[in-house]
Backbone of each chain as ProteinMPNN parsed JSONL, in Angstrom:
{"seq_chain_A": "XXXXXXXXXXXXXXXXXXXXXXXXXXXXXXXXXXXXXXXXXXXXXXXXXXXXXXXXXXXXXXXXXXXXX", "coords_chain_A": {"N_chain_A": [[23.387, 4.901, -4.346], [19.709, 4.436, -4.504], [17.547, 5.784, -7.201], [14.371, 6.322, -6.869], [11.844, 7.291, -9.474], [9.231, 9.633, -10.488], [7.965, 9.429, -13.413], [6.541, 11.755, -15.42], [4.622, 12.287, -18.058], [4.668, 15.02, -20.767], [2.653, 16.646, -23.179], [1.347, 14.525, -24.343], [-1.26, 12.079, -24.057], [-0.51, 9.956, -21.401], [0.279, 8.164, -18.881], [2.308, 7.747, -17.606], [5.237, 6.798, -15.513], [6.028, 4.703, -12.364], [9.399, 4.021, -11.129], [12.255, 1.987, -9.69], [15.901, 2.927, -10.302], [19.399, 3.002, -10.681], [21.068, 4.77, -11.776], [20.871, 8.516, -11.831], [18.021, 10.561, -13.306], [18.737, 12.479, -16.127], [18.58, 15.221, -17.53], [17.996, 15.562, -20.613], [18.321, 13.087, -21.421], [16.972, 10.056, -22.457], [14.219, 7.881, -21.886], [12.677, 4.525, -21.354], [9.383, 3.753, -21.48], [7.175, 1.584, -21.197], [7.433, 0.615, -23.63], [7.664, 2.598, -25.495], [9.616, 5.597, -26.296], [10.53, 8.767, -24.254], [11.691, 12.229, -23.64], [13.605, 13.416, -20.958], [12.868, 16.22, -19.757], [12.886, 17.832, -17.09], [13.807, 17.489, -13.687], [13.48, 16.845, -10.539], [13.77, 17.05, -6.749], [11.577, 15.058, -4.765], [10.716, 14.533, -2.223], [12.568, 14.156, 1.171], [15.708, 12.763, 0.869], [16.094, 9.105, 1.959], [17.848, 7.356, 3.687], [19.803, 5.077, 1.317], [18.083, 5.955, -0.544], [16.633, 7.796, -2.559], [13.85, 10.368, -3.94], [12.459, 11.71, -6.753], [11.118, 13.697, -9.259], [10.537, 13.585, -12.418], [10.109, 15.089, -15.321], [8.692, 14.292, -18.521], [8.797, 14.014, -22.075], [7.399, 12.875, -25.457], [8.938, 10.994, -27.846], [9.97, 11.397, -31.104], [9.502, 9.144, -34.125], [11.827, 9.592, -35.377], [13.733, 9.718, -33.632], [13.591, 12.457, -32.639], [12.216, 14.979, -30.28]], "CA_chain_A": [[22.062, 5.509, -4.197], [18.7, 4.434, -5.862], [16.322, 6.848, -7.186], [12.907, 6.351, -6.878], [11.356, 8.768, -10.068], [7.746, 9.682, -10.859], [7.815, 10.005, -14.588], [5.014, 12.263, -15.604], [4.585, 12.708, -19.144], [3.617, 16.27, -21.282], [2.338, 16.412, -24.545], [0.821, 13.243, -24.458], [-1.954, 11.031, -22.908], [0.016, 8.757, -21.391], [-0.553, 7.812, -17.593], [3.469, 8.3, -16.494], [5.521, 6.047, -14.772], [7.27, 5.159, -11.57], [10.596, 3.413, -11.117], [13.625, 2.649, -9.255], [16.993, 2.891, -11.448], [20.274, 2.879, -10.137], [21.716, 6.494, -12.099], [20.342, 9.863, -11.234], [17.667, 10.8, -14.403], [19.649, 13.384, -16.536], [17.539, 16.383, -19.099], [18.006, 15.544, -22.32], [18.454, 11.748, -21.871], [15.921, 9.271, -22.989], [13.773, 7.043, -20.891], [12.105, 3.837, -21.914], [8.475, 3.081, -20.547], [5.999, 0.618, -21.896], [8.095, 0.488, -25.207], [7.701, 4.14, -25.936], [10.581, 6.278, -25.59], [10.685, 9.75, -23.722], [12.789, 12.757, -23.839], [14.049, 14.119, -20.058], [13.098, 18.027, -19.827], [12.829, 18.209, -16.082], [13.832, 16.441, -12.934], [13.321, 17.355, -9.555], [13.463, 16.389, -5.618], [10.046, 14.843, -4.84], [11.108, 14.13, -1.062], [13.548, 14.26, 0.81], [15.915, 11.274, 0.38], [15.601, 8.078, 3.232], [18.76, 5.937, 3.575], [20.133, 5.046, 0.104], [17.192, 6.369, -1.592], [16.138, 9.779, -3.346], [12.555, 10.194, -4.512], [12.647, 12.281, -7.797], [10.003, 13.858, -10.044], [10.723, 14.187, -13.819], [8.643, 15.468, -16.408], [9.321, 14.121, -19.859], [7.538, 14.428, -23.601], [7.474, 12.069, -26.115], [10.277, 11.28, -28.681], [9.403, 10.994, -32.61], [10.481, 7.791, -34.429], [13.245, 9.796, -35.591], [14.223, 10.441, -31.98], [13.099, 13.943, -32.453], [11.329, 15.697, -28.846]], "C_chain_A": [[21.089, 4.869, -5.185], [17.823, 5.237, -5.824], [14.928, 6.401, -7.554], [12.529, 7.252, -7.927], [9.942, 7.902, -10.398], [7.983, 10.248, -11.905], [6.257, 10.549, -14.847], [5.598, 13.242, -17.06], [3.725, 14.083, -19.898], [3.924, 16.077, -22.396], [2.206, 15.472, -25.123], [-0.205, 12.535, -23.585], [-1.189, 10.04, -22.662], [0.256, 8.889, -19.303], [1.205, 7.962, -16.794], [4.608, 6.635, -16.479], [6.349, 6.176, -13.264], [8.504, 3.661, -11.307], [11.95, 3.595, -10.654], [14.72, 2.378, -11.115], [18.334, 3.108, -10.058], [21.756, 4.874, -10.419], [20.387, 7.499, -12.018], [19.46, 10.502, -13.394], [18.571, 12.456, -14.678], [18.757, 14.396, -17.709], [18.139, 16.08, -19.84], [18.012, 14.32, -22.883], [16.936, 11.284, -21.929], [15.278, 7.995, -21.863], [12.737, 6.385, -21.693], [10.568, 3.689, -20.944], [7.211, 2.515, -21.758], [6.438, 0.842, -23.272], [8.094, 1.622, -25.715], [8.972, 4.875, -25.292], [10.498, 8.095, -25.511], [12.163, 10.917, -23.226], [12.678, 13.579, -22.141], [13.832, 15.505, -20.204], [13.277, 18.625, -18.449], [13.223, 17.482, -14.931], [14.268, 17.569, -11.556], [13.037, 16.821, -8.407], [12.032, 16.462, -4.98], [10.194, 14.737, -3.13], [12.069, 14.005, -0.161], [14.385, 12.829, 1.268], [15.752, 10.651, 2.312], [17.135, 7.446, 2.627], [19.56, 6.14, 2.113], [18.871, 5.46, -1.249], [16.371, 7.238, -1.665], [14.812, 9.237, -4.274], [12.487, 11.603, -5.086], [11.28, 12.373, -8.506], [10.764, 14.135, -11.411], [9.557, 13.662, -14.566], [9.207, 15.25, -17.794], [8.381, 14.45, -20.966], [8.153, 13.505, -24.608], [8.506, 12.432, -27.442], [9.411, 10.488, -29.719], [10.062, 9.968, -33.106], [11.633, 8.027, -34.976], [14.441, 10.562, -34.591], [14.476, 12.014, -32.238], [11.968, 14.183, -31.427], [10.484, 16.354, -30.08]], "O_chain_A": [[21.362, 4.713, -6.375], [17.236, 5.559, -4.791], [14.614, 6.169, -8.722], [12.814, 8.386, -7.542], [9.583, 6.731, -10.516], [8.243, 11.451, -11.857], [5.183, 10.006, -14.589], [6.371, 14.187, -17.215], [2.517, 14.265, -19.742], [4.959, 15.568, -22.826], [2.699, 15.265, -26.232], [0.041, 12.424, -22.384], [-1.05, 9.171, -23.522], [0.355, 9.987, -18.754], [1.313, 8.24, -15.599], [4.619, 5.707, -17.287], [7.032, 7.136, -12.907], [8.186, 2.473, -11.36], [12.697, 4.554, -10.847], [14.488, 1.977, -12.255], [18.146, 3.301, -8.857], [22.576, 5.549, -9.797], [19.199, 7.198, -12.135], [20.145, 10.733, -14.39], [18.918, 13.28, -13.832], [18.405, 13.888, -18.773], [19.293, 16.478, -19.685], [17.852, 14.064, -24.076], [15.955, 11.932, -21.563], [16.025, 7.332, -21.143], [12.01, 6.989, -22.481], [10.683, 3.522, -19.73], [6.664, 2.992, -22.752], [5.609, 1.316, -24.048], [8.769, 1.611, -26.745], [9.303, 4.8, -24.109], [10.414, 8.725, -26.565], [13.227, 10.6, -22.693], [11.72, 14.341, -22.007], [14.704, 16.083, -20.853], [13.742, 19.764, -18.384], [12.871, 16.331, -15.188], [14.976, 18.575, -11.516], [12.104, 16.021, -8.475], [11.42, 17.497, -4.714], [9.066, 15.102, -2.799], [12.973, 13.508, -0.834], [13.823, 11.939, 1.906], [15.487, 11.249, 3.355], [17.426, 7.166, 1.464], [19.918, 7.272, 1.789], [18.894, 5.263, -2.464], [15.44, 7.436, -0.883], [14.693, 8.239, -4.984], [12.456, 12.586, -4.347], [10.438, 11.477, -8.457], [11.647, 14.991, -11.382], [8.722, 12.759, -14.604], [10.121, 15.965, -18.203], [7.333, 15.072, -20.794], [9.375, 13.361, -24.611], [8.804, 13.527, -27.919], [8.62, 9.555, -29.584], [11.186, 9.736, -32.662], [12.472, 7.146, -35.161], [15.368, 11.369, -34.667], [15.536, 12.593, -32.001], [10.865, 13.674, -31.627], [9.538, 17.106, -29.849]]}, "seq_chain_B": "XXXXXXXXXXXXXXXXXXXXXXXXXXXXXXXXXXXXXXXXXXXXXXXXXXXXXXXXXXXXXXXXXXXXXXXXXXXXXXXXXXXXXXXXXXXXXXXXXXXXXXXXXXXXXXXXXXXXXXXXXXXXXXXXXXXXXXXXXXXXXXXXXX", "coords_chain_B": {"N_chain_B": [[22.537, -14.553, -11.825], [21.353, -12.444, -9.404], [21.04, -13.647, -5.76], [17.976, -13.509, -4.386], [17.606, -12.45, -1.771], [19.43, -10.05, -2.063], [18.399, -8.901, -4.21], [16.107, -8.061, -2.796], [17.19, -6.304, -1.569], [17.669, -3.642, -2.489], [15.064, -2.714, -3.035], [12.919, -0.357, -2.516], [10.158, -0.849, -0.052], [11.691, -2.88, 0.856], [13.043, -1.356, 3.448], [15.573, -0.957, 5.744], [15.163, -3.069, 6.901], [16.822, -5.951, 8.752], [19.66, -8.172, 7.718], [18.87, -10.682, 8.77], [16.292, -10.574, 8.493], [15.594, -9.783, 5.875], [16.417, -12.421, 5.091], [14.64, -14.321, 5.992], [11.82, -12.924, 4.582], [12.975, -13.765, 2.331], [12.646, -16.335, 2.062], [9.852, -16.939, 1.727], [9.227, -15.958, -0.348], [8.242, -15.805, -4.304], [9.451, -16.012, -6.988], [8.176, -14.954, -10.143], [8.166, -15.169, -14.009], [7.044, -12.909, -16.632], [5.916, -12.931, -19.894], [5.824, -9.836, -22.669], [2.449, -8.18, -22.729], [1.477, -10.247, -20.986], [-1.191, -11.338, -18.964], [-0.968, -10.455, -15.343], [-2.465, -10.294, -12.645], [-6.144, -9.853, -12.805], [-8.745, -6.828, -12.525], [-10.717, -7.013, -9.83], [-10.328, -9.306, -9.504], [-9.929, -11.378, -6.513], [-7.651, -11.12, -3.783], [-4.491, -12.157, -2.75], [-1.909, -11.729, -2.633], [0.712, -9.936, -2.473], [3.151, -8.277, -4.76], [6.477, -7.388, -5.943], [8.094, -5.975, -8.032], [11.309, -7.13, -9.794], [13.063, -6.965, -12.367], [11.651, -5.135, -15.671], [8.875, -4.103, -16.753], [5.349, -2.978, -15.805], [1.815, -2.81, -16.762], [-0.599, -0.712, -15.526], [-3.818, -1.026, -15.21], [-7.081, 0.22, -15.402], [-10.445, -0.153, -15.457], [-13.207, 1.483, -16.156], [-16.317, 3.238, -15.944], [-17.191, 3.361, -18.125], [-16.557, 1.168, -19.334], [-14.129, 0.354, -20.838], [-11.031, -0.126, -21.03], [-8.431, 1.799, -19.021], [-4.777, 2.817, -18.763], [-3.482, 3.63, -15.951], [-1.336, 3.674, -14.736], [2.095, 3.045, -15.516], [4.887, 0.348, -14.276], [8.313, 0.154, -12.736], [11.222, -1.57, -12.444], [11.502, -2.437, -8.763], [9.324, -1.07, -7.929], [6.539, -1.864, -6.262], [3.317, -3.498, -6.516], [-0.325, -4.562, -6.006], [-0.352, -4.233, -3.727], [-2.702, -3.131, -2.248], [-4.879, -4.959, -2.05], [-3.83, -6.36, 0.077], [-3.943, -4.941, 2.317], [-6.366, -4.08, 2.469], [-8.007, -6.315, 2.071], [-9.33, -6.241, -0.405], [-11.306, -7.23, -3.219], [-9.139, -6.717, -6.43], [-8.272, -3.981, -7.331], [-7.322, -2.901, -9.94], [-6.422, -4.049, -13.592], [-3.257, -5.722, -14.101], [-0.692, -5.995, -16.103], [2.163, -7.504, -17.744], [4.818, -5.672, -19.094], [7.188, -5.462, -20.473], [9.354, -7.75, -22.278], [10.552, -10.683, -20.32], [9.923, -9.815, -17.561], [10.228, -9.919, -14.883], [8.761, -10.514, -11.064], [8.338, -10.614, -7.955], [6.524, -12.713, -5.731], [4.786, -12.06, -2.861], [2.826, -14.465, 0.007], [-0.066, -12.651, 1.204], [-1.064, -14.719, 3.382], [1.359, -16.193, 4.348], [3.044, -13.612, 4.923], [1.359, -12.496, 6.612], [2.021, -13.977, 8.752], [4.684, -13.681, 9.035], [4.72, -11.197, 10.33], [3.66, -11.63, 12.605], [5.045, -13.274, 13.591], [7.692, -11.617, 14.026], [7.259, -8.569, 15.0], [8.645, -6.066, 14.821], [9.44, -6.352, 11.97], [7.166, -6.419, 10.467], [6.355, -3.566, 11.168], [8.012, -2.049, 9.966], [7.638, -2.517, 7.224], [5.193, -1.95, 6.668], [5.457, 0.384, 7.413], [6.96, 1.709, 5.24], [5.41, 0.849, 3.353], [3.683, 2.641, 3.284], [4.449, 4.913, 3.003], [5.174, 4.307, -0.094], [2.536, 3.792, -1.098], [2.239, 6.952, -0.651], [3.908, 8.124, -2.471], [2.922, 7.197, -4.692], [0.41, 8.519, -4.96], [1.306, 11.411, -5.497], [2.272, 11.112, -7.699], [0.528, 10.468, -9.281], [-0.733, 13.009, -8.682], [0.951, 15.053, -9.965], [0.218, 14.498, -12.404], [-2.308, 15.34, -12.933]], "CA_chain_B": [[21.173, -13.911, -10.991], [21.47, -11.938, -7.74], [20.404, -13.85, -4.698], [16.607, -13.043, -4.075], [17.753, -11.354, -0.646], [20.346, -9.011, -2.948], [17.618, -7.782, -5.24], [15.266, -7.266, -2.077], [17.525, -5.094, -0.509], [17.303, -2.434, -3.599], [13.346, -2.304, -3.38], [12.166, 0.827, -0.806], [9.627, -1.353, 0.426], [12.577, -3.195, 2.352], [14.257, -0.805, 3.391], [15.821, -0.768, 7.337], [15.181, -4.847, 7.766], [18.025, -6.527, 8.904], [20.098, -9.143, 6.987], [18.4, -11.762, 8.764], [14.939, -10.272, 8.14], [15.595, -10.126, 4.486], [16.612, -14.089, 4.727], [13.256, -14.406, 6.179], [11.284, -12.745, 3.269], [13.343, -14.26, 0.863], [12.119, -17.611, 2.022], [8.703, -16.851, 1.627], [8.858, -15.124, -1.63], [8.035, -16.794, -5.134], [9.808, -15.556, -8.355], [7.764, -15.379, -11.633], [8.677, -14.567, -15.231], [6.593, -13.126, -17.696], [6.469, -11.806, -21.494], [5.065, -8.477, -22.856], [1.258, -8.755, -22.279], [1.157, -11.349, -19.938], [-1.6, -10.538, -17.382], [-0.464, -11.062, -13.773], [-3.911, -10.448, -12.011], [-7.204, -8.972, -13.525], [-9.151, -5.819, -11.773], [-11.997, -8.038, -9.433], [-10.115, -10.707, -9.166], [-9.35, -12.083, -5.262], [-6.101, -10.287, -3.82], [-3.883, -12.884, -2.121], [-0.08, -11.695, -2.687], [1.85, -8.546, -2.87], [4.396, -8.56, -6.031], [7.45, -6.468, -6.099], [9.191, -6.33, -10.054], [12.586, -6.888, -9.75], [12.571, -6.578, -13.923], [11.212, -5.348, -16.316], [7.923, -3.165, -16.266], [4.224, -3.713, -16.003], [1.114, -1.748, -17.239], [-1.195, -0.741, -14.018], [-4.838, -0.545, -16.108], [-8.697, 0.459, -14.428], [-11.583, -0.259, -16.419], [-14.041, 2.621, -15.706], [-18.057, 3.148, -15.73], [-17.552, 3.534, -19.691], [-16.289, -0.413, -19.675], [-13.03, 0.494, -21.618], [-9.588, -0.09, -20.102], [-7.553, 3.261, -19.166], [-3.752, 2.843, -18.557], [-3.298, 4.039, -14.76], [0.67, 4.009, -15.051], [3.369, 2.265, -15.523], [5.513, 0.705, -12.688], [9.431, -0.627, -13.314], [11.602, -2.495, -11.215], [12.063, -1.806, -7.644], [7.891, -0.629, -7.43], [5.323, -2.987, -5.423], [1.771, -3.892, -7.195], [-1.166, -5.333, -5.566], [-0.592, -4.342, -2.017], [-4.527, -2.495, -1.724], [-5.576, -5.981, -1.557], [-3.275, -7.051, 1.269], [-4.135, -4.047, 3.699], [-7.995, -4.339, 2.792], [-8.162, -7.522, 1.931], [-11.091, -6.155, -1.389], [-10.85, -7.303, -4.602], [-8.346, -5.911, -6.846], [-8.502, -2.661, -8.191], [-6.472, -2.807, -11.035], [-5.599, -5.153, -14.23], [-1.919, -5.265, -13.943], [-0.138, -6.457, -17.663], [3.736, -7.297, -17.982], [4.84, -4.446, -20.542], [8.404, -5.489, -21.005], [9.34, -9.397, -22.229], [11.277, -10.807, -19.275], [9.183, -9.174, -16.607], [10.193, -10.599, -12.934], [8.07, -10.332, -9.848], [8.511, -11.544, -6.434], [5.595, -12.318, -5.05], [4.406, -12.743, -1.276], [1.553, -14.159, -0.002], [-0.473, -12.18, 2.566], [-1.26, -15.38, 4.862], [2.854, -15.98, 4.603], [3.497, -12.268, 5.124], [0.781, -12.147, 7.681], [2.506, -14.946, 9.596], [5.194, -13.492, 9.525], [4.752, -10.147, 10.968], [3.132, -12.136, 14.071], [6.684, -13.559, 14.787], [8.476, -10.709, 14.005], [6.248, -7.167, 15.041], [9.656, -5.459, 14.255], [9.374, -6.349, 10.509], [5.888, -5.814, 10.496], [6.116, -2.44, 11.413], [8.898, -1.504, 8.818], [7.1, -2.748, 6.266], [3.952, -1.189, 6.699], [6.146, 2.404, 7.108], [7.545, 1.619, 3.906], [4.157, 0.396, 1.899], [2.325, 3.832, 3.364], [5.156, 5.869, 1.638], [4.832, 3.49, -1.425], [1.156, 4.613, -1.46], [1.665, 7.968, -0.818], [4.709, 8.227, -3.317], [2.334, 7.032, -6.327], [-0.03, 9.069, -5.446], [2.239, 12.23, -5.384], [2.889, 11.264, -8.974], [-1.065, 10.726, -9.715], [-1.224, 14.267, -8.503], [1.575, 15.568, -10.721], [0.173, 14.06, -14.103], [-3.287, 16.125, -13.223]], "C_chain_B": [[21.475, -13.886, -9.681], [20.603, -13.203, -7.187], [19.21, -13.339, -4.984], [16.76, -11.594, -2.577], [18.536, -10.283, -1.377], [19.143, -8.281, -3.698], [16.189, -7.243, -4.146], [15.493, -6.456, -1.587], [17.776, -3.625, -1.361], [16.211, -1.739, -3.649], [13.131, -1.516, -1.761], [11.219, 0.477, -0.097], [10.276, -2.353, 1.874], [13.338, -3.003, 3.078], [14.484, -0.605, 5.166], [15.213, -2.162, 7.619], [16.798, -5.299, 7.824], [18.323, -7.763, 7.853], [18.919, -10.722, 7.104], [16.585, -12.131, 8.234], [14.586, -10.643, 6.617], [15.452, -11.595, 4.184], [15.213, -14.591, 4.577], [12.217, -14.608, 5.323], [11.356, -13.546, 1.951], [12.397, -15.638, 1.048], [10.833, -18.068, 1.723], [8.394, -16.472, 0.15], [8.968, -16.308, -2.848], [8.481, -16.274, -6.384], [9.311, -15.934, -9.916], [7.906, -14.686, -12.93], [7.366, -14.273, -16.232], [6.81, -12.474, -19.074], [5.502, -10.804, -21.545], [3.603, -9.198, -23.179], [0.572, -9.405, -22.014], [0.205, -10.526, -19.168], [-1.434, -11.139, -15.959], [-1.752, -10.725, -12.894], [-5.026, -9.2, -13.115], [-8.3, -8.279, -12.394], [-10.774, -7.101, -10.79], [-12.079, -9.029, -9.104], [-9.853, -10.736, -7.119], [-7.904, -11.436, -4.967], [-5.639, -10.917, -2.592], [-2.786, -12.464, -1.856], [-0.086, -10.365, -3.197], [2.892, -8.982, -3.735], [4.988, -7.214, -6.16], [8.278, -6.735, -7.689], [10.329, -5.873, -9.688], [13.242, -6.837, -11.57], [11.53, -6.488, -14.49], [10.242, -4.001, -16.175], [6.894, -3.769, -16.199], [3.663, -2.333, -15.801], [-0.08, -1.943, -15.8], [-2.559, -0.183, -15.028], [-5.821, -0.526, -15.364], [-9.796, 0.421, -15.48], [-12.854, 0.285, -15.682], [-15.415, 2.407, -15.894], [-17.935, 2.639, -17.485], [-17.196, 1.477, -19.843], [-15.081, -0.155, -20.48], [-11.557, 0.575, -20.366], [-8.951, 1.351, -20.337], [-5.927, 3.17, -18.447], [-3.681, 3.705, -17.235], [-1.602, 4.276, -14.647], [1.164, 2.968, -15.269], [4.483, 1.81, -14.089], [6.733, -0.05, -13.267], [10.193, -1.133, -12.344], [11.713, -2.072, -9.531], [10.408, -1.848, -6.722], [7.399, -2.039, -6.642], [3.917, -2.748, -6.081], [0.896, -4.373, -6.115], [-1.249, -5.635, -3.568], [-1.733, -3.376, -1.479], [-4.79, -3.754, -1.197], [-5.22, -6.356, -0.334], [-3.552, -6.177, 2.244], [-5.37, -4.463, 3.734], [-8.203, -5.39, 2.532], [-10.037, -7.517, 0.887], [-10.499, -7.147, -2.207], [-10.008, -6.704, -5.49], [-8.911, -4.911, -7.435], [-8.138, -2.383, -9.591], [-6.38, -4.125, -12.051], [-4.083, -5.03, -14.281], [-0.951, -6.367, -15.32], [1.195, -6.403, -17.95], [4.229, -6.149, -19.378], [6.171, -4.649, -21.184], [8.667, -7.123, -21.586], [10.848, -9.541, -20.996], [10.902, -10.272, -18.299], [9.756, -10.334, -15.513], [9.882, -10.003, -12.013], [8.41, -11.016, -9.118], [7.183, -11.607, -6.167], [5.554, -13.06, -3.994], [2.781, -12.832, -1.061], [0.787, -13.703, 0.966], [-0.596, -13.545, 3.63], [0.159, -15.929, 5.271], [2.984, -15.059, 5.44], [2.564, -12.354, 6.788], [1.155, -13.02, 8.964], [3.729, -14.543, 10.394], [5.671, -12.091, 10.505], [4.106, -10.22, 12.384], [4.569, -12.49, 14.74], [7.336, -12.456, 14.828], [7.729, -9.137, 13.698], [7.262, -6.214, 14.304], [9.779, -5.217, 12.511], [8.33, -5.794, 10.145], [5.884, -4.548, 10.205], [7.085, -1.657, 10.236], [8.105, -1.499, 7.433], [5.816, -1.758, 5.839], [4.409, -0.084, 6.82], [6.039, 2.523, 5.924], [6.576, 1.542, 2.313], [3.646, 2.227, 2.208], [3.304, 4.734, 2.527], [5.153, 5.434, 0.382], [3.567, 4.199, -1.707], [1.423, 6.122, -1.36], [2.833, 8.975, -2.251], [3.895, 8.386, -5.314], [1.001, 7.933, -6.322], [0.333, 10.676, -5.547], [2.328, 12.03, -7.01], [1.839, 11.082, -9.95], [-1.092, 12.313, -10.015], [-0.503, 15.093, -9.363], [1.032, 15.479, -12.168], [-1.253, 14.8, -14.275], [-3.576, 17.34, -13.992]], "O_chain_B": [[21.77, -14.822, -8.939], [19.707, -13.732, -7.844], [19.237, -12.587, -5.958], [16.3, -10.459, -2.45], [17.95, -9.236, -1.105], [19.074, -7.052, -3.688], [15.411, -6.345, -4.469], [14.676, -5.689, -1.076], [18.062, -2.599, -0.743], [16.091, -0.59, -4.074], [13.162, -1.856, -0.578], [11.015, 1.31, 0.786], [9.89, -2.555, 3.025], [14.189, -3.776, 3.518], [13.559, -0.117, 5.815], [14.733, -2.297, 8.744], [17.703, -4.99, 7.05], [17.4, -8.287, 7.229], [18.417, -11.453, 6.25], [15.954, -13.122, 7.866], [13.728, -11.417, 6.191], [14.682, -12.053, 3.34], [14.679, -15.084, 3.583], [11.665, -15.685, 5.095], [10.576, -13.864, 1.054], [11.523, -15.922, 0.229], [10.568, -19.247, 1.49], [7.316, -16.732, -0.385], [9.516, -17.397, -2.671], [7.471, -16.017, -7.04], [9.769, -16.794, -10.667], [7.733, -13.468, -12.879], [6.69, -15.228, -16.617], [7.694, -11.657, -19.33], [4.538, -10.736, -20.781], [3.457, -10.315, -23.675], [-0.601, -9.52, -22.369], [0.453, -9.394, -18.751], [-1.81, -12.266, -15.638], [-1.648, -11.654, -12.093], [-4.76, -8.216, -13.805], [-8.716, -8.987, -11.476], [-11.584, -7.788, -11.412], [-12.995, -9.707, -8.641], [-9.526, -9.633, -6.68], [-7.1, -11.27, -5.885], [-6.076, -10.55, -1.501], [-2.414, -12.744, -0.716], [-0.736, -9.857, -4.111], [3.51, -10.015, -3.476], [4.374, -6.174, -6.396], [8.9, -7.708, -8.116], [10.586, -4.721, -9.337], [14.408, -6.454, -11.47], [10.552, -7.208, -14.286], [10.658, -2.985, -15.617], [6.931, -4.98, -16.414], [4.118, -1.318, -15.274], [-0.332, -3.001, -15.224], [-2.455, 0.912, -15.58], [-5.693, -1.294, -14.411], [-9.739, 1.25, -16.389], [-13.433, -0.33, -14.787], [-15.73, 1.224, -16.023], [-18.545, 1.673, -17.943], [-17.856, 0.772, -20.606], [-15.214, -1.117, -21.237], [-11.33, 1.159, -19.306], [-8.909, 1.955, -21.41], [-5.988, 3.588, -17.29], [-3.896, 4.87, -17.572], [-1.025, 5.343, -14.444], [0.544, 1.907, -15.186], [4.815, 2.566, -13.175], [6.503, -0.847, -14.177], [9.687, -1.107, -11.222], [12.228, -0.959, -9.417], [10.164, -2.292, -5.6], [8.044, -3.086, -6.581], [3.506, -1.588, -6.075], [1.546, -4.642, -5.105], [-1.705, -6.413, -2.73], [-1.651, -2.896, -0.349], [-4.95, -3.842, 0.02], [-6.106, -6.702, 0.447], [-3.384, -6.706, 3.343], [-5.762, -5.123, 4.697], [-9.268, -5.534, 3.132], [-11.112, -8.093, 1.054], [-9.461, -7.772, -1.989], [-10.213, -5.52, -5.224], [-9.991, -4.983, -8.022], [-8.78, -1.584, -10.273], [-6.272, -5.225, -11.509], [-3.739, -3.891, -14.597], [-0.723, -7.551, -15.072], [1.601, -5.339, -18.418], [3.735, -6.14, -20.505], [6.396, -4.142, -22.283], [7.809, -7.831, -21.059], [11.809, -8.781, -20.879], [11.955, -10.043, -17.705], [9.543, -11.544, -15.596], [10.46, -8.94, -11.787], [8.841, -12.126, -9.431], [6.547, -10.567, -6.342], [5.975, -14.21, -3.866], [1.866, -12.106, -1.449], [0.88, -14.462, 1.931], [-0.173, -13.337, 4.767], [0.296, -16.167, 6.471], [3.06, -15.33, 6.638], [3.122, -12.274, 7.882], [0.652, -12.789, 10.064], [3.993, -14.734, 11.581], [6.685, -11.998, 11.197], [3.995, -9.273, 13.163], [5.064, -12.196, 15.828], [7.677, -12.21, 15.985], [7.624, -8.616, 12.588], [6.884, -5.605, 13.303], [10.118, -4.178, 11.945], [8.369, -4.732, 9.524], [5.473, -4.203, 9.098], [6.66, -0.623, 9.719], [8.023, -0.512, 6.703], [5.667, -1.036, 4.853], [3.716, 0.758, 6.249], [5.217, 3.271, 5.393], [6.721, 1.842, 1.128], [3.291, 2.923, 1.257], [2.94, 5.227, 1.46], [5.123, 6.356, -0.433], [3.543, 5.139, -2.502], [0.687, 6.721, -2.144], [2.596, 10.069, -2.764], [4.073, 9.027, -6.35], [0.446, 8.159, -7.397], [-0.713, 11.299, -5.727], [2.489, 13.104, -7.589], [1.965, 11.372, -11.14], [-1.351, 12.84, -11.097], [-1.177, 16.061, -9.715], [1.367, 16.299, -13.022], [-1.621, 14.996, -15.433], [-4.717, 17.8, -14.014]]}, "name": "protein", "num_of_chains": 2, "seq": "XXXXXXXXXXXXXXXXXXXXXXXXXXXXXXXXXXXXXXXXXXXXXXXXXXXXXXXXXXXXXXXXXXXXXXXXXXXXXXXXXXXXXXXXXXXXXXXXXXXXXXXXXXXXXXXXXXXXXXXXXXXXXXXXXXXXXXXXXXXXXXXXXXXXXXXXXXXXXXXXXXXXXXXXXXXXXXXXXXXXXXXXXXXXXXXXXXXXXXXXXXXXXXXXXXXXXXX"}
């Protein structure tokens, strides 16, 4: 399966992202975008899947340089 | 390094072409590398080619009434860039800025692409399914970040 996700960031200006990946986003793990890294709080079916591929919403929030949410 | 047809058949843009279809594409397509804030087209410029990132990421930026650039999103491998231009055939909308080092794009060029969806209506028509959910996917995730 690949998942399609719409990262959409809270507690931050920061514009999101979207991207396939090959594993299923997981809450609590970490996601890289534009060199900033983000902490997983939410993830959710955006559509419903086509073929080999699931279209996912997660909502993340920014991680402190001492990878503290 | 995958084949070109191997890493097209991952991207939801090609999704339900046949093997041979893919071959097709591949043959047409142009693989380019860049480093973190490389710019791969600027907002105004001429919009010739659709680019799919098979690595890496890139920054999707709009420079507004105020004249200041505003980060529009982020897109990472798999996504498609710069296909407004190829339906309407405007100017681009967007500056679009490699964000990762090692960034790879495919890119096609509409009078390719448009060639080849004359021989083959079948592809054509997949494609264009596939871009309108592309568009309506990102903006689904516009609408979430409101």
């Amino acid at each position: 399966m690949i998942y399609t996700v719409s990262y959409v960031v809270v507690g931050a200006k920061h514009p999101g992202a979207v991207m396939n990946q090959h594993e299923r986003p997981v809450v609590g793990e970490q996601v890289e975008i534009g060199g900033a890294y983000f902490e997983i709080i939410e993830v959710k079916r955006m559509l419903p899947p086509r073929d080999d591929f699931e279209f996912l919403h997660a909502t993340v929030r920014p991680v402190g340089a001492d990878g503290s949410a | 390094m995958e084949p070109i047809t191997q890493q097209l058949k991952t991207v939801h843009l090609f999704r339900g072409l046949s093997p041979a279809q893919l071959e097709r594409l591949g043959g047409i397509t142009q693989v380019a590398h860049y480093n973190t804030g490389d710019v791969i087209f600027r907002q105004d410029d001429p919009g010739d080619h659709l680019y799919v990132i098979t690595r890496g990421q890139v920054q999707v930026e709009v420079t507004g009434d105020d004249g200041a650039p505003h980060a529009a999103v982020f897109l990472g491998a798999g996504q498609v860039f710069g296909e407004m231009a190829l339906l309407d055939q405007g100017p681009r909308s967007a500056t679009v800025i490699a964000a990762q080092p090692g960034t790879e794009v495919c890119a096609l060029a509409q009078a390719a692409l448009a060639a080849l969806f004359e021989q083959d209506t079948g592809l054509g028509y997949v494609l264009m399914r596939n871009l309108a959910l592309d568009l309506s996917f990102k903006i689904r995730h516009q609408n979430f970040g409101l």
